[in-house]
C-alpha positions in Angstrom: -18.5 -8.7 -12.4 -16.2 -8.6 -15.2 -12.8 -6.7 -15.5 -14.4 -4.4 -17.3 -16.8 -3.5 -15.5 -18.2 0.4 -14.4 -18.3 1.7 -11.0 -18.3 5.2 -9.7 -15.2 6.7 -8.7 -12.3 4.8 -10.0 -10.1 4.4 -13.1 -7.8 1.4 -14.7 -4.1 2.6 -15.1 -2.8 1.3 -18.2 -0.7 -1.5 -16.2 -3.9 -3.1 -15.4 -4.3 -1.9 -11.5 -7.1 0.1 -10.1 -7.2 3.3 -8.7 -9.9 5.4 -6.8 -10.0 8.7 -4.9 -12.2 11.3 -4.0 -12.3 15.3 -3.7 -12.8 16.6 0.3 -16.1 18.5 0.4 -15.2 22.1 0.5 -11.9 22.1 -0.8 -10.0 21.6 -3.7 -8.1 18.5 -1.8 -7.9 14.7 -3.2 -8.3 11.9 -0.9 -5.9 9.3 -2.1 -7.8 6.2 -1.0 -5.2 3.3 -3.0 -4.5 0.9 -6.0 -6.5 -2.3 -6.0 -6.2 -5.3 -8.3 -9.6 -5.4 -8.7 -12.1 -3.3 -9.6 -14.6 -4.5 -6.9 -12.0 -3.1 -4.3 -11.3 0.5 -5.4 -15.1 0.9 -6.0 -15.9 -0.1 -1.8 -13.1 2.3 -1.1 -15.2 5.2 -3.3 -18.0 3.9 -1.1 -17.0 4.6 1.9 -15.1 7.4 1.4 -18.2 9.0 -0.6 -21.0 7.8 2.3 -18.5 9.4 5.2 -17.2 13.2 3.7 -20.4 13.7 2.3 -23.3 14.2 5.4 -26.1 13.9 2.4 -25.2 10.9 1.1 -27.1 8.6 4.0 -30.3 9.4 2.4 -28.6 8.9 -1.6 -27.3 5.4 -1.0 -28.3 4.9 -4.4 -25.5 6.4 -5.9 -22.8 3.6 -4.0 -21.4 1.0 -6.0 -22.7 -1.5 -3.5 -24.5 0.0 -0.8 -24.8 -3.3 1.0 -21.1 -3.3 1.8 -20.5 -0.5 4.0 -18.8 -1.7 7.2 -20.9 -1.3 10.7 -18.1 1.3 11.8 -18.5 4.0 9.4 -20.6 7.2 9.8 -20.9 10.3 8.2 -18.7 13.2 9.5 -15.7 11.1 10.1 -12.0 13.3 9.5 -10.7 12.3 6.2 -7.5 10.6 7.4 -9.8 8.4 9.4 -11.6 7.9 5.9 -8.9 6.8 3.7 -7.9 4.6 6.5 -11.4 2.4 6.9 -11.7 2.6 3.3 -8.3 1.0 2.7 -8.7 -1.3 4.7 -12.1 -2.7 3.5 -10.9 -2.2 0.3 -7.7 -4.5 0.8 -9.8 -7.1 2.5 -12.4 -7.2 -0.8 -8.7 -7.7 -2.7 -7.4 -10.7 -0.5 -11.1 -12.7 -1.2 -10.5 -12.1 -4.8 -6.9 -13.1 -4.8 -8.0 -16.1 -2.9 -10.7 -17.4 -4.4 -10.3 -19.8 -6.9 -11.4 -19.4 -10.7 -14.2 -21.4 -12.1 -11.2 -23.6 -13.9 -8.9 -24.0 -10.7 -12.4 -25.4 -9.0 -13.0 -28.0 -12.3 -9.9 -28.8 -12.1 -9.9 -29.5 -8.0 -12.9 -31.5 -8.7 -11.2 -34.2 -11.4 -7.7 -34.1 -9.4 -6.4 -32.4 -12.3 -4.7 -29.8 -9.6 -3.0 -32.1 -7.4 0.7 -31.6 -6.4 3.1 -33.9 -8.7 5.6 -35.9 -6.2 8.5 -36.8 -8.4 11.8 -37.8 -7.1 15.1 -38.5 -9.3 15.2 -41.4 -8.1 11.8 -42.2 -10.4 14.2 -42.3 -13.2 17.1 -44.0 -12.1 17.5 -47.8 -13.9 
């Protein structure tokens, strides 16, 4: 998806990073759930967060970013520390694949040997 892409439950800060939390059911409380380089990340954290503090959502998985993604070991009804800490975690692991993966033109260039390490010595340039 692009950077610019729409997902449910997270902003852009103006420095570029993104940002997602949640309100606990039955209180007025925010569930700080991180800042994410990509968008992708802070919307599985909104995920997971959403599908665990809220008991209805099992049967609404339509309204999840990506409903595909949720992890084997989340449930419904789980405390909300235990929520911001599964959904951070996901979340940073969907950041390290995207900081990791190479672009389109990293990959073009791996292919032609265009991204190969220079080995220059001084001693290249000595008469």
């Amino acid at each position: 998806m692009s950077s610019g892409a729409k997902y449910r439950g997270i902003r852009k800060r103006k420095w570029g990073k993104w940002v997602s939390e949640i309100r606990v059911p039955g209180s007025s409380e925010r569930l700080w759930l991180g800042t994410y380089t990509s968008p992708e990340a802070a919307a599985v954290a909104h995920d997971i967060a959403y599908y665990c503090l809220r008991p209805e959502s099992s049967s609404s998985l339509h309204k999840l970013n990506f409903p595909s993604m949720l992890p084997p070991n989340v449930q419904p009804g789980m405390s909300p520390t235990s929520v911001q800490k599964v959904a951070s975690d996901a979340a940073m692991a969907i950041d390290a694949q995207f900081l990791t993966t190479p672009t389109p033109a990293q990959q073009h260039a791996d292919n032609y040997g265009q991204n190969q390490d220079l080995n220059i010595s001084v001693e290249d340039y000595q008469y």
